[in-house]
N, C-alpha and C positions, 0 to 999 in steps of 0.2 A: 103227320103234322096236324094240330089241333087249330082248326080256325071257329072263326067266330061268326054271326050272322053282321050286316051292314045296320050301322045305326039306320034306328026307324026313320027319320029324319032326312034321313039320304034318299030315301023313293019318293019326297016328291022333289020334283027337279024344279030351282029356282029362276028366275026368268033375267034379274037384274043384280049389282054387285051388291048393293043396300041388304036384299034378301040375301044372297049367300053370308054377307057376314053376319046377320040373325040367326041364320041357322046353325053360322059356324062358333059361334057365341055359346047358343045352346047346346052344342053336340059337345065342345070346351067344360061348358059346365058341369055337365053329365059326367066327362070324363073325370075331371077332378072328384067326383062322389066314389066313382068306380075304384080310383086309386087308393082312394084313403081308406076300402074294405078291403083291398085286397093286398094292402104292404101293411093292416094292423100285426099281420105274425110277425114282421122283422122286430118289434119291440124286445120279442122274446124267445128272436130263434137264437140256436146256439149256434158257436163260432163259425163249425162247418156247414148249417145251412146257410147262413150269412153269407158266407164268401158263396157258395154256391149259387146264390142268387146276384150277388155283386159280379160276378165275373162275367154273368152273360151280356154287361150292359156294353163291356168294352168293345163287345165284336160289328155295336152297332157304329164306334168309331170307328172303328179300321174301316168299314163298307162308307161311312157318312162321307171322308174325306174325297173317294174318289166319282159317288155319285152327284154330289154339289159338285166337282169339275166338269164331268158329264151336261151337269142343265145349263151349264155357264157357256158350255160349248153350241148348245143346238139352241141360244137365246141371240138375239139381235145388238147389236151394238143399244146401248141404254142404259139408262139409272137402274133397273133392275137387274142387267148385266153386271154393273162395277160394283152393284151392291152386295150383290154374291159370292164376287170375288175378292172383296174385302172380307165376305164371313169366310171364306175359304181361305186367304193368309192369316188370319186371324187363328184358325183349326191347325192350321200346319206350323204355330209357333211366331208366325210373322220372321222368319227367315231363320230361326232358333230351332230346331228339331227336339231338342231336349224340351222344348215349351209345346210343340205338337201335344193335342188334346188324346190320340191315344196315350201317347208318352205319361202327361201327368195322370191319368188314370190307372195305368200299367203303376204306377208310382207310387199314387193312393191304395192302390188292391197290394202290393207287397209291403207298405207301410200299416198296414192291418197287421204283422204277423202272424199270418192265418199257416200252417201246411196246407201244401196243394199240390194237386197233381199238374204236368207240366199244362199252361194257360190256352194253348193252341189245341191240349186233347180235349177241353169241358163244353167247349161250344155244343147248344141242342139244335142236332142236326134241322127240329119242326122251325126255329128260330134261322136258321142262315137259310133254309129255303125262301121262308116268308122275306129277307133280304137279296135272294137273287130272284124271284120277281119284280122286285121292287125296280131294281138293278136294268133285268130285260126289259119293263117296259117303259124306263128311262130314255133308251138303246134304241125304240121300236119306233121307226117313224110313222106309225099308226097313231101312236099317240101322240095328241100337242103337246106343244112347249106351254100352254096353259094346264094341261093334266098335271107335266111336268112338277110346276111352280106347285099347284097345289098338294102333289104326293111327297116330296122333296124338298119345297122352299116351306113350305106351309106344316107339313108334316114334320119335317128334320127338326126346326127351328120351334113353333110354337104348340104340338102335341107333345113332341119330345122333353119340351121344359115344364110340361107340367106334370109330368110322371117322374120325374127326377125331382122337382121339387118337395112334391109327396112323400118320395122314396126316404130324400133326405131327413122329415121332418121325424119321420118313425126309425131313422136310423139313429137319429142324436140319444135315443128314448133307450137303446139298446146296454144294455148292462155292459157288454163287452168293449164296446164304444165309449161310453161312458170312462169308465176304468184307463181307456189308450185314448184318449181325445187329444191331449196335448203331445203325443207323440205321432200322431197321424196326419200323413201330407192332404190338407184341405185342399189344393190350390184347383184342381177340377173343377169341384163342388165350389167353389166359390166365383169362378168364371161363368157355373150353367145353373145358380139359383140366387143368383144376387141382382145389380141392376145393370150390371154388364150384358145378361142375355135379354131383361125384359127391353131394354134399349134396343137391341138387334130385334125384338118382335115387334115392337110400335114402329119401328122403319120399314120392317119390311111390308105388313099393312097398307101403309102410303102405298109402298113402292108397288102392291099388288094392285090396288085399284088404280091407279094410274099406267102401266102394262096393260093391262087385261082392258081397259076402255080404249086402249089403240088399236086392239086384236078386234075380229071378227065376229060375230052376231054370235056362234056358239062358242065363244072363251069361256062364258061364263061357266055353262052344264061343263067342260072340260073342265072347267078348274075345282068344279064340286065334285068332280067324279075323282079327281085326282085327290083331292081334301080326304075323302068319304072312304077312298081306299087303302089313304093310309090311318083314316083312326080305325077302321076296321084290323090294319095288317100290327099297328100298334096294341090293340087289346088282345090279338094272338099273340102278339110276343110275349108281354108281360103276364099271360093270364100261363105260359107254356112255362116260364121261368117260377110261379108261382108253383104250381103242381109240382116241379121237380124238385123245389125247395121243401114241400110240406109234402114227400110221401112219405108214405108211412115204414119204417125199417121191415127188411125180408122182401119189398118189390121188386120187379126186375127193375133197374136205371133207367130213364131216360134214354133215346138213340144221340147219339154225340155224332161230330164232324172234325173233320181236321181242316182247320177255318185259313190257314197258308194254302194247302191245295183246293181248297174250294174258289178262292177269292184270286190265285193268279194261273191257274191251271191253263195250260194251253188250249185252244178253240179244237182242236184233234187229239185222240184220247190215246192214239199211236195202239189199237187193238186191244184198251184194257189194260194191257199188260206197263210194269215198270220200267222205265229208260234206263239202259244198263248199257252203253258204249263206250269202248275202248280209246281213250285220248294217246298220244305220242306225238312229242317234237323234238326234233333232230335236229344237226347241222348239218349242213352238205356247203361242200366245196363252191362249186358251180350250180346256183338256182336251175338255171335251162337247160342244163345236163341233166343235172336230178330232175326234173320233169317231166323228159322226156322218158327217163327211163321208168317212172314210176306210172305214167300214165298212158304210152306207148308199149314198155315191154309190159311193165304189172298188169294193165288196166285198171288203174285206179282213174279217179274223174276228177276235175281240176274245178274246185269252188272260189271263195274270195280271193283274191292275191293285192299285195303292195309291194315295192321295188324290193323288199329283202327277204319275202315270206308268200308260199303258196299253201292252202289250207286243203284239202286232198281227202275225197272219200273215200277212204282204203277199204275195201268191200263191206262197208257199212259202217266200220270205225275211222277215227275221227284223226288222220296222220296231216301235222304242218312239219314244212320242209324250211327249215332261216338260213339263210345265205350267212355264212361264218365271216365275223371283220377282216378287215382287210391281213394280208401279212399274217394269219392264221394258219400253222400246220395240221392240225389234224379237226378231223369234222368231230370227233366225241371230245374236245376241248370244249367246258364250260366257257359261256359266256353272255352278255346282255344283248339281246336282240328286240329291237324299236318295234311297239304292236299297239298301234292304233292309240299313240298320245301314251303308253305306260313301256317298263322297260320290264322284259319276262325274262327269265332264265333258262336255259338251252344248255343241254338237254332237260326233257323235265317231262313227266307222264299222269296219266290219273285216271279218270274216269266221267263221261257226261251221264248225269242225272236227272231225275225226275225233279218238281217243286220239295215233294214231302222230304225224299229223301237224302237230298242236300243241304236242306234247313237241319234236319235230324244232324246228318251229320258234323254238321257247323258247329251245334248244340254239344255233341258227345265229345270231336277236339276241344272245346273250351271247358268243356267239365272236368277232361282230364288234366286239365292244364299244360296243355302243349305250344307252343307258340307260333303264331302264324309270317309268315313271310310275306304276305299281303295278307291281309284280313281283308273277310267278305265285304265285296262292292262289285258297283255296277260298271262294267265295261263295254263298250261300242254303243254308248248311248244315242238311243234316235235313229239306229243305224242298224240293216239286214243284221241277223247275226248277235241283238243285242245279249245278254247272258249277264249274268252272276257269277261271281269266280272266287277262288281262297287258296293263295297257295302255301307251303308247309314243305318242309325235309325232315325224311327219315332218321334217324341216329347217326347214319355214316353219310348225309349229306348230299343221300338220292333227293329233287327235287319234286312235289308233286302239286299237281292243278286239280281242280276239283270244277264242275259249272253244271248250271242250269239254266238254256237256255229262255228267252221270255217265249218263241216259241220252236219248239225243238225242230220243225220242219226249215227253218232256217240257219241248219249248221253249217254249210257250205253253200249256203243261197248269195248270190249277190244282188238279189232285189229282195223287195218283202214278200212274203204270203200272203196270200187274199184272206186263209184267216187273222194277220196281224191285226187288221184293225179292231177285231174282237176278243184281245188279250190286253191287259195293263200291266203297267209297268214292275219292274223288279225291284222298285225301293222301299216297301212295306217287309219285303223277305228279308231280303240282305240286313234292313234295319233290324230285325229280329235275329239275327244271327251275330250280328257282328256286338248287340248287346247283351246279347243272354248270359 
């Protein structure tokens, strides 16, 4: 990972908010000179460096959306509270998903026309590190909600819009651009350089000095520290995305990441190794017969239950037992069985999964065009046990589930994990599968 040194600026520590925004002014303005040398190639890179360098900026959407919930979380009831959380519906479409700011960027990058490799393998791995620090020390209650505001409200919001603005002004210049302009979805670029964002950055101004004068004698150095580390973690990004864009042909690549398993990965790595567990659900007659026998004679071990279904650790694979409707003769009779607010089908079998490899998969049924019986979503939301799920039948009608859980140490838990609280949720993944 390629970083940078701390603008000079940032070692002397300001003492009052007047002084930080002089300095943060300056450091602003520098920035804007830096950008405009270092995006002159986009003029005249060709198609595929283009999109090479356009793809990285989306990864910092996916990560923006859930760190702005994050500061919103560890902030106090206030103006600077609701004010974030108005830029955060604002980011997620304002109740529209389709209008979510990864969404229309995802939207812009394939209305280029560019060939590409799939969008989830091009992430540089130097680029999502410098985003999961960013991330931990969001997380760390070491650091204030004044660092916060400044690496994340300050950072996200007014460093962010001037590198894009830049970005945009040498991308109009570009011949290939040029040529496709009137076929290419603006709507992004025109929410994050027009006066819609500069509006979101004069408010939030207000809203910083007015915060930070209710906080404590050191808000201020927190808030420069936080300012200082993300124009520093900002000129590594874009200076990492430059290099990869202009190397020279015959170098070795850039190191990439797979930016689904980095970003929702479980807090335990379950030994390195890939989740590969054997799912089955059955019907049986009698619920407390069948569990008696499966967990008395078998020794299997009895996880969640509800009045028609017990979920059963069968020596490490993953067996649920559904009590067959009423007036039912035989227990291998298909039929619907009530699970948690959706209605599944019985018998039906599959496999639980890792992040990566369930998204892939999602990816590979949809490219062959195969159709799904549920299509990828989130079930048991807010609840032990949450997961991602897709179900599908074979040619003659075998039914099959497929999931991953949010955290796999919760297959049969009927509380949460102590690691849950440092996992995020499953709706970034499923989003991507269920539209690819």
């Amino acid at each position: 990972m390629k970083t940078v040194s701390p603008p000079q600026p940032c070692s002397n520590k300001v003492v009052d908010i007047d002084q930080f925004w002089k300095l943060a002014d300056d450091l602003q303005n520098t920035t804007v000179e830096q950008a405009k040398d270092m995006f002159s190639f986009v003029e005249t890179a060709s198609p595929e460096r283009l999109f090479s360098l356009l793809a990285q900026y989306r990864y910092f959407t996916v990560y923006y959306i859930t760190d702005i919930a994050l500061l919103i979380a560890r902030l106090r009831p206030g103006r600077m509270r609701s004010f974030l959380a108005d830029i955060l519906l604002d980011e997620l479409g304002e109740g529209d998903h389709t209008q979510a700011h990864p969404e229309l960027y995802d939207e812009f990058l394939s209305s280029l026309g560019i060939a590409h490799p799939p969008l989830d393998s091009m992430a540089l791995a130097g680029n999502i590190a410098l985003l999961d620090k960013a991330r931990s020390n969001l997380m760390d209650p070491a650091y204030s909600t004044a660092y916060g505001i400044g690496l994340r409200g300050m950072g996200g919001e007014c460093v962010c819009q001037i590198y894009l603005a830049r970005l945009y002004q040498h991308l109009l210049l570009n011949p290939y651009i040029q040529q496709r302009k009137d076929t290419i979805v603006w709507k992004f670029w025109e929410l994050h350089v027009g006066e819609h964002d500069i509006a979101h950055r004069e408010n939030l101004r207000k809203l910083i000095s007015e915060e930070i004068a209710s906080m404590d004698s050191g808000s201020v150095e927190a808030l420069q520290d936080g300012f200082c580390d993300s124009m520093t973690a900002w000129t590594s990004f874009w200076q990492n995305i430059q290099d990869a864009a202009t190397r020279p042909g015959g170098q070795a690549a850039a190191e990439r990441a797979a930016v689904g398993e980095i970003v929702l990965k479980p807090a335990g790595d379950h030994g390195g190794g890939a989740i590969r567990q054997f799912h089955l659900a059955i019907g049986v007659h009698d619920l407390e017969q069948a569990r008696q026998f499966y967990c008395d004679v078998l020794g299997a071990k009895q996880g969640r239950s509800t009045r028609n279904l017990i979920d059963l650790d069968f020596y490490g694979h993953h067996l649920v037992i559904h009590q067959t409707p009423g007036g039912s003769e035989g227990a291998d009779a298909s039929f619907g069985s009530a699970f948690y607010g959706e209605t599944v089908r019985v018998p039906h079998f599959g496999v639980n999964l890792d992040w990566k490899d369930w998204s892939s998969l999602a990816d590979r049924i949809k490219s062959r065009g195969h159709a799904f019986i549920d299509p990828p979503h989130v079930r048991m939301r807010d609840l032990p046990g949450e997961h991602a799920t897709m179900f599908l039948s074979d040619p003659s009608g075998n039914s099959l589930e497929f999931k991953a859980f949010r955290n796999h140490d919760e297959v049969f838990s009927v509380i949460f994990s102590n690691s849950t609280r440092d996992i995020f949720g499953l709706d970034a993944l499923v989003e991507k599968a269920a539209t690819a």
